[in-house]
C-alpha positions in Angstrom: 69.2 82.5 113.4 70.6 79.5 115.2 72.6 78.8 112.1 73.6 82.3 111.9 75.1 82.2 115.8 77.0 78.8 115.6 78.4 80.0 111.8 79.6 82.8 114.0 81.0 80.6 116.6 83.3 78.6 113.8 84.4 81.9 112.8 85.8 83.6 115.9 87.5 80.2 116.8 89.0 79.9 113.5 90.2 83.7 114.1 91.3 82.9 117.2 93.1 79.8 116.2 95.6 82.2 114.1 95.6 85.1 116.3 99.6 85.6 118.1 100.1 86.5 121.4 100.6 89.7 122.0 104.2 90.4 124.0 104.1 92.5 126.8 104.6 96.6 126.9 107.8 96.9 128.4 109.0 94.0 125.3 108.1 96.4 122.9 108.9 99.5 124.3 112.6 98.4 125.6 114.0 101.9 127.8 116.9 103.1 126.1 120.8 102.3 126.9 122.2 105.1 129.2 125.7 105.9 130.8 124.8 103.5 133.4 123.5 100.5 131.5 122.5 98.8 128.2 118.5 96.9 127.9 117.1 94.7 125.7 114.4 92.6 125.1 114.3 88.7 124.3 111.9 85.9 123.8 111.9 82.3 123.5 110.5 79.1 124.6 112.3 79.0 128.1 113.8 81.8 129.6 117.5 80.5 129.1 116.8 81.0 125.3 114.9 84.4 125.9 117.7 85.7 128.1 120.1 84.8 124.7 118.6 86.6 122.8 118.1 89.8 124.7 122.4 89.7 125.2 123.0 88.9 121.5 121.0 92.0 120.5 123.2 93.8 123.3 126.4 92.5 121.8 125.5 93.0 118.2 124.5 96.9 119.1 127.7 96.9 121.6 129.6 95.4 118.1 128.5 98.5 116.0 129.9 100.8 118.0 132.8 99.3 118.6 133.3 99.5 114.6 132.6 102.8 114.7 135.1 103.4 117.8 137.8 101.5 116.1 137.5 103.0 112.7 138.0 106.8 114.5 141.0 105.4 116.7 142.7 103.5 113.9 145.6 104.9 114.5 145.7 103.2 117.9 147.6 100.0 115.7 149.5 99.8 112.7 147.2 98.7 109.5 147.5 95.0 109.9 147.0 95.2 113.8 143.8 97.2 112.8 142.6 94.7 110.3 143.1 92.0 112.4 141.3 92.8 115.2 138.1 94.6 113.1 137.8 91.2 111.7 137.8 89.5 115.3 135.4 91.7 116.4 133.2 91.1 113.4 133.1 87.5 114.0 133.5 86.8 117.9 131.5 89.6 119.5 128.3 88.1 119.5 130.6 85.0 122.1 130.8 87.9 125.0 130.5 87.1 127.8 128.1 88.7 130.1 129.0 87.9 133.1 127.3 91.0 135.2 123.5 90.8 133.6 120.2 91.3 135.1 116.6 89.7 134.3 114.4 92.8 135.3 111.2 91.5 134.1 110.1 88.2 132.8 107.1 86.7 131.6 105.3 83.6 130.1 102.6 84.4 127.9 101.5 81.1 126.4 104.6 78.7 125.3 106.7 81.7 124.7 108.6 83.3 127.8 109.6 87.3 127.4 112.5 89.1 129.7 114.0 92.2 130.1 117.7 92.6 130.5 119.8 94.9 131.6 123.7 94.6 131.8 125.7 97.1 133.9 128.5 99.4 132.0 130.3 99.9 134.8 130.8 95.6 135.6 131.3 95.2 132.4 134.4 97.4 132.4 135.8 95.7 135.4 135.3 92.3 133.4 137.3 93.1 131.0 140.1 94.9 132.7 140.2 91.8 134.7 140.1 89.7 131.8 143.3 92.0 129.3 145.5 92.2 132.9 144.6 88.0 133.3 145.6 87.8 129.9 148.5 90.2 129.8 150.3 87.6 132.9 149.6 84.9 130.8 151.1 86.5 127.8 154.2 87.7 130.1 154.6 84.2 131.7 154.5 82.8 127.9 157.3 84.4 126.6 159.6 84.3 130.0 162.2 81.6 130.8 161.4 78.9 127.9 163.6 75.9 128.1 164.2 74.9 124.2 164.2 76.4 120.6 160.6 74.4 119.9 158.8 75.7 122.5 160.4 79.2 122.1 158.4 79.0 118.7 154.8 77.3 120.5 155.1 79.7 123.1 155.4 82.9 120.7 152.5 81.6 118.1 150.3 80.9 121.5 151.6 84.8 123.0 150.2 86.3 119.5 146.8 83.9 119.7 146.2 85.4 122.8 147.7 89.0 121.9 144.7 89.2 119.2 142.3 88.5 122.1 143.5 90.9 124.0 143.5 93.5 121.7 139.4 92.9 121.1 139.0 93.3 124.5 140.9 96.3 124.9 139.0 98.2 122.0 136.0 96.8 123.7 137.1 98.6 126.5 137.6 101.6 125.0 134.5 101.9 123.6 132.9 101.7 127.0 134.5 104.8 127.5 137.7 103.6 129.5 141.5 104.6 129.0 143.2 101.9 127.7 146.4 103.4 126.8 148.6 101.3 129.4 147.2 98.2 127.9 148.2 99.2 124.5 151.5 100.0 125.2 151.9 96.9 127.4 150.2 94.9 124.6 152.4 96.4 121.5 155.7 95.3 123.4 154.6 91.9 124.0 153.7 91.6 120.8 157.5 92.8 119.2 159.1 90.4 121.5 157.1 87.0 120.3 157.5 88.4 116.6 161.5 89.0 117.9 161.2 85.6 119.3 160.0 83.4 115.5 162.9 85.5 113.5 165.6 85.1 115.8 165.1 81.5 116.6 166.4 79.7 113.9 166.4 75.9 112.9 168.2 74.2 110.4 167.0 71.0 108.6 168.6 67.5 107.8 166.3 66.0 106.0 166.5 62.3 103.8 163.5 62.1 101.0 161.2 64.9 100.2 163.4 67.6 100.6 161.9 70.3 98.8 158.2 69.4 100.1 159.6 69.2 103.6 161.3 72.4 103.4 158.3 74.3 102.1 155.9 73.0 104.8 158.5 73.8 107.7 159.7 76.8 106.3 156.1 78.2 106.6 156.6 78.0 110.5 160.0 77.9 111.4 162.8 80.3 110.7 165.2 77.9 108.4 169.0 78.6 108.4 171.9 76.8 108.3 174.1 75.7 111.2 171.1 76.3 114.0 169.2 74.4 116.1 168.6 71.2 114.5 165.3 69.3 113.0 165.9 66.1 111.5 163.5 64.5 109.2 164.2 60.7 108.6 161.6 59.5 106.0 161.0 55.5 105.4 159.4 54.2 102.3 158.1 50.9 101.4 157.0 49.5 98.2 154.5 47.3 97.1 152.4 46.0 94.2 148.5 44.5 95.4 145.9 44.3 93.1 147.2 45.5 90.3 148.1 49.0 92.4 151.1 50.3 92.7 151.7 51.5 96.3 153.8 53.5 98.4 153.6 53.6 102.5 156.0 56.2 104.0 156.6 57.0 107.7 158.6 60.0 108.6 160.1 60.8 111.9 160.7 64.4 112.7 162.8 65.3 115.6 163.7 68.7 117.3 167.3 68.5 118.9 166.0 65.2 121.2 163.6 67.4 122.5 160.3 66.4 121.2 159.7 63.8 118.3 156.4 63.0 116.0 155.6 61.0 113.6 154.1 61.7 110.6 152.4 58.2 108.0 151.4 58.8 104.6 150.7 56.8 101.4 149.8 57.2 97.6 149.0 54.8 95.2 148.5 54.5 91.0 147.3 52.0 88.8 149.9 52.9 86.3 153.7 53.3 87.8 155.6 53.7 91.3 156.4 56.9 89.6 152.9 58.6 89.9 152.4 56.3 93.3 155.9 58.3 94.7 154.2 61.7 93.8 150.7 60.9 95.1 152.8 60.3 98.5 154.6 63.3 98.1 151.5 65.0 98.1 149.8 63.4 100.9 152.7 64.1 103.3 153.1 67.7 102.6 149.3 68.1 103.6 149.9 65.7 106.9 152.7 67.0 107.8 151.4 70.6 107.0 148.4 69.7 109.2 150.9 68.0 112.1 152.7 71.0 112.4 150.1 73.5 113.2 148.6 71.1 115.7 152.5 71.1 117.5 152.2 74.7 117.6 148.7 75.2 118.5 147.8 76.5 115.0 144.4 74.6 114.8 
């Protein structure tokens, strides 16, 4: 009998060794969203990481219907416009930002902690109507009274950066039930005049080495024609032969009218002439100076 009892004991503690935690009720049993608010439930080791997770699961159901909302009101933006945004939402909704949320209930149930959140429609609309008319004035002050071609061109790529921000918001907004046909309108022009702003803006080039690599990089950016505003590549190249390599070192110097210069080094080498040596370095400056000209527009 006494063996019977503590075989019993080993038992139930070995049970209990594997047995979870159950969460709370009102974890499980989440109340539904409303016209007044969105819930969910999260849990975690600390109640920052529970909170996380209750507002991701509130983002990824807000994301859904924002899909949905944007598919039936494609017609809102042209195809590319539509496109372009569905695949911003896709990927950035779950970074929202809920300013305006509310732990309800919260609690520790060994090392796990459980909450219930609940975010409020209506704050969240004010958010982001403060956030597309914050945007819109930085949009407007972007593409007003620019003093040179260059940053005619930064200022239009960082207008359209912030244009496709906007434009998530704003169907964000609209899915919450909001009229958002102002912002669309104010939106669509801002967006013609930066796209008015990188074809009429026009550069020519004056360029020493590399010619053709230089003028397929920059004419990826910059509208090239002849007799405009000037960009003047001067390329140096030095030669040398060190253990048994052949090697060429090239610096080129890329200025915008006196406006703004950068500098751009690159090399290539071969083991078998200054031939293949010239076209590794032809290689490795189209990708730096690819990679430098994003960066000087805010393209990275």
């Amino acid at each position: 009998m006494k063996k019977f009892i503590i075989t019993l004991f080993v038992i139930i503690n070995f049970i209990g060794c594997f047995s979870k935690p159950q969460p709370p009720e009102w974890a499980v049993n989440i109340p539904a969203d409303n016209n007044l608010y969105f819930y969910a439930s999260g849990q975690g080791f600390t109640k920052e990481g529970a909170v996380k997770q209750a507002l991701n699961d509130i983002a990824s159901r807000l994301n859904v219907s924002i899909s949905s909302n944007l598919l039936i009101n494609k017609g809102i933006f042209k195809d590319e416009a539509y496109n372009e945004v569905n695949q911003q939402i896709n990927t950035k909704v779950s970074n929202i930002q809920f300013n305006n949320y509310k732990v309800i209930k919260s609690k520790q149930i060994d090392n796990q902690v459980y909450v219930l959140v609940q975010v409020d429609k209506n704050k969240l609309k004010e958010q982001l109507r403060a956030d597309i008319k914050l945007n819109l004035t930085k949009i407007k002050d972007l593409l007003t009274n620019i003093p040179s071609p260059l940053q005619k061109i930064q200022n239009s790529y960082a207008a359209i950066k912030l244009i496709k921000q906007t434009k998530r918001k704003i169907i964000m907004l609209q899915t919450l039930g909001a009229d958002t046909h102002n912002y669309i309108d104010e939106l669509t022009k801002l967006a013609q005049k930066a796209n008015h702003y990188l074809k009429t803006t026009k550069f020519s080039l004056k360029v020493n080495a590399f010619k053709h690599i230089t003028m397929d990089v920059m004419s990826k950016y910059f509208n090239i024609a002849p007799k405009s505003n000037l960009i003047k590549v001067n390329i140096s190249l030095k030669k040398s032969f060190i253990l048994r390599q052949y090697l060429v070192v090239g610096k080129a110097t890329i200025s915008f009218q006196g406006h703004q210069t950068i500098t751009v080094r690159f090399r290539g080498s071969s083991y078998t002439s200054y031939q293949n040596a010239m076209f590794e370095a032809g290689q490795d400056f189209k990708q730096k100076l690819d990679s430098t000209i994003k960066k000087l527009l805010g393209l990275e």
